[in-house]
C-alpha positions as CSV (number, residue, x, y, z in Angstrom):
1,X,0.0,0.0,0.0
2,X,1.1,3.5,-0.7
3,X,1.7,6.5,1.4
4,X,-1.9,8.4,0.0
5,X,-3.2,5.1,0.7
6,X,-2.0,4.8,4.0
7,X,-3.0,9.0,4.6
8,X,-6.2,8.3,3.2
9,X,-7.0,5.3,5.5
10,X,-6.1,8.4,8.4
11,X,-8.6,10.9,6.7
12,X,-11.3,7.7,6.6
13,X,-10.8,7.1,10.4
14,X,-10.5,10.8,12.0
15,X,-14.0,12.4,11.6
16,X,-13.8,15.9,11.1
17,X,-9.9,15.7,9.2
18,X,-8.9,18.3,6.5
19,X,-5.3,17.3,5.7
20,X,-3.3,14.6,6.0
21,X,0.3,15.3,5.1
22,X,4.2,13.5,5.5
23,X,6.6,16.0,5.6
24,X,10.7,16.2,5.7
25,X,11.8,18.1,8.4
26,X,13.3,20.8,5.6
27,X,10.0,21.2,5.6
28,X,9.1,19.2,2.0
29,X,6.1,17.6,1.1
30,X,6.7,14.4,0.2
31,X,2.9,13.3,0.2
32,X,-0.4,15.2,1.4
33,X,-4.5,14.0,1.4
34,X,-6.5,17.3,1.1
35,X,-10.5,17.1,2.0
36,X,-11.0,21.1,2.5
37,X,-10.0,23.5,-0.4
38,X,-7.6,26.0,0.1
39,X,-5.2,24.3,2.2
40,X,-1.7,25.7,1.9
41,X,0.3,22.4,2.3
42,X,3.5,23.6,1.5
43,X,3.3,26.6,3.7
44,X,2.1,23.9,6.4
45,X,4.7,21.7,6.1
46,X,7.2,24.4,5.9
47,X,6.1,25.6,9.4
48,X,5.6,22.5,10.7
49,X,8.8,21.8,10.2
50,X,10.1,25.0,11.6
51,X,8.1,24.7,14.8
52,X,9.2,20.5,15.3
53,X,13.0,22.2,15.2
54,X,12.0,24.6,17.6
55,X,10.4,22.2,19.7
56,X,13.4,19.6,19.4
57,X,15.7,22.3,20.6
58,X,13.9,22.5,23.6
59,X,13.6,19.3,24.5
60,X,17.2,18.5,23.9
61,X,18.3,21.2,26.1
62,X,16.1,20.3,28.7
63,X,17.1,16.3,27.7
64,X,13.9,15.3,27.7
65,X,14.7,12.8,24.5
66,X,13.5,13.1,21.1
67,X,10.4,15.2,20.0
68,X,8.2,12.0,19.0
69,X,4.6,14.4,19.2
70,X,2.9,17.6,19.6
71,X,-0.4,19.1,19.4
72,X,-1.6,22.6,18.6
73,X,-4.9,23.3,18.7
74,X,-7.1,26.6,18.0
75,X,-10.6,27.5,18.0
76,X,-11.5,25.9,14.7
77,X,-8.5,24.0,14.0
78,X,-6.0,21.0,15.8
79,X,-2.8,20.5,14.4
80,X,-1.4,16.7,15.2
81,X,2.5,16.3,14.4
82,X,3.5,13.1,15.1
83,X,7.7,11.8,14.2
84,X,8.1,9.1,11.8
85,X,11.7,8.8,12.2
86,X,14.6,11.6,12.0
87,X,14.2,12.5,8.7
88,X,10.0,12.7,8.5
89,X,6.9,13.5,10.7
90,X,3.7,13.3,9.9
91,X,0.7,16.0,9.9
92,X,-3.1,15.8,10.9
93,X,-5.2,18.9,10.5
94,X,-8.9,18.2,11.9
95,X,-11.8,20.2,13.7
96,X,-11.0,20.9,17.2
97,X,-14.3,19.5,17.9
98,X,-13.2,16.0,16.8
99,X,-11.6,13.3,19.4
100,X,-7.8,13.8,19.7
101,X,-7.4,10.5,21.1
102,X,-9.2,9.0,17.4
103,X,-6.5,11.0,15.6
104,X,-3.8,10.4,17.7
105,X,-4.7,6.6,17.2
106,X,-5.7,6.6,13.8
107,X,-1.7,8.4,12.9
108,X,0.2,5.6,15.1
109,X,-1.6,2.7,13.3
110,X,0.1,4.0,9.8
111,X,3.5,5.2,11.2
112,X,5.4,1.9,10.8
113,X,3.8,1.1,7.5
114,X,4.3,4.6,6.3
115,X,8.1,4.2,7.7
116,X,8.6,1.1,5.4
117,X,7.2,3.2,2.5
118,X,9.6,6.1,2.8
C-alpha cells in the first residue's frame, strides 16, 4: 500500500480531518490527502517543520529525549505532528471538535507502515 493510501486510511478514520500530510523536516512535502479546499500544504509543512526544530531544541536542552509528538490546537482547527523517524513527521489537521485520542490513534496505526514506505 502506498503512502496516499496509507493517509487516506487516516482521513477515513479521523472524523472531522482536513489534511493529512508527510513532511521532511526541511519542511518538504513528500505526500499530502487534502479534504478542504484552500489548504496551503507547502506553507504547512514548511512551518511545521520549523516549529518540530524549535520544539526539538527545547527538548534537547532540557534532555527530555526526542520530539516523538505535539499538538496545537485553535478554535476551529487542531494540528497533530507526530515523528516518523529523524528525517519525517507526519501532519493531521482536523476540527478541534473531533476526538484527539481518534486521531492520535488513527496516525500511530500508519506510522510503521508509512516508515517502510519512505
Amino acid at each position: 500500500m502506498g503512502i496516499r493510501e496509507l493517509l487516506n486510511r487516516v482521513m477515513e478514520r479521523c472524523e472531522g480531518s482536513l489534511t493529512c500530510i508527510v513532511c521532511g523536516f526541511d519542511g518538504v512535502v513528500v505526500e499530502s490527502v487534502v479534504s478542504r479546499e484552500g489548504t496551503e500544504i507547502e506553507e504547512l509543512g514548511a512551518e511545521a517543520a520549523v516549529f518540530s526544530e524549535q520544539a526539538s531544541r527545547i527538548l534537547d536542552s532540557l534532555a527530555f529525549g526526542a520530539l516523538q509528538e505535539c499538538h496545537l490546537m485553535g478554535d476551529r482547527y487542531s494540528v497533530l505532528v507526530q515523528r516518523i523517524n529523524s528525517e519525517y513527521f507526519l501532519i493531521l489537521v482536523f476540527r478541534s471538535e473531533a476526538y484527539l485520542g481518534r486521531a492520535r490513534h488513527a496516525l500511530k496505526v500508519v506510522l510503521p507502515e508509512i516508515a517502510r514506505e519512505l
